[in-house]
C-alpha positions in Angstrom: 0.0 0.0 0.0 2.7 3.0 1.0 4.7 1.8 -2.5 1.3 2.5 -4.1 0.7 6.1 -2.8 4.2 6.9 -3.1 4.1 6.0 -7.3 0.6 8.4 -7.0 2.2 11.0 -4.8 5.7 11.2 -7.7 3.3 10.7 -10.9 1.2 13.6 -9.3 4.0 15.5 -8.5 5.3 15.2 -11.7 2.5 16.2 -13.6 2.3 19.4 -11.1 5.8 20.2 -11.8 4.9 19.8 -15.9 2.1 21.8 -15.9 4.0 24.5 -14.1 7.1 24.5 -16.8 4.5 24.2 -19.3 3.1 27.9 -18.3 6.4 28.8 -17.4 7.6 28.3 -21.2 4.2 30.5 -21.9 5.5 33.4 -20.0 9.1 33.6 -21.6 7.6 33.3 -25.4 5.0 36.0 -24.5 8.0 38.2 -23.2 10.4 37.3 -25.8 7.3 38.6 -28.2 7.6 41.7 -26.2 10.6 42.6 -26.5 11.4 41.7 -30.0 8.2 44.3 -30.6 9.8 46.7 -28.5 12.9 46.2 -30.5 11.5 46.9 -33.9 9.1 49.7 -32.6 12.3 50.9 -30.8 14.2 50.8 -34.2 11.3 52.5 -35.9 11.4 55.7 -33.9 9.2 55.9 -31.0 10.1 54.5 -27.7 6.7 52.7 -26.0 7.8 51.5 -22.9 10.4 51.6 -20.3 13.0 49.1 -20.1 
């Protein structure tokens, strides 16, 4: 039985840990998106944010 909830208690805390990478990889595309428009805005003439 403890063999049993310890194979539950990994494959759960594996798929925790995925999911959390998973929005983690979501974050750094959304900000590399950013700043490559901030970058070619930047280059364009006008300065939008503050970095």
């Amino acid at each position: 039985m403890v063999p049993l909830l310890i194979v539950l208690l990994l494959a759960l805390l594996l798929f925790g840990a995925g999911f959390a990478l998973k929005i983690l990889w979501w974050v750094a595309i959304i900000v590399i998106v950013l700043w490559l428009l901030g970058f070619l805005v930047r280059s364009g003439g006008g300065r939008w944010y503050r970095w």
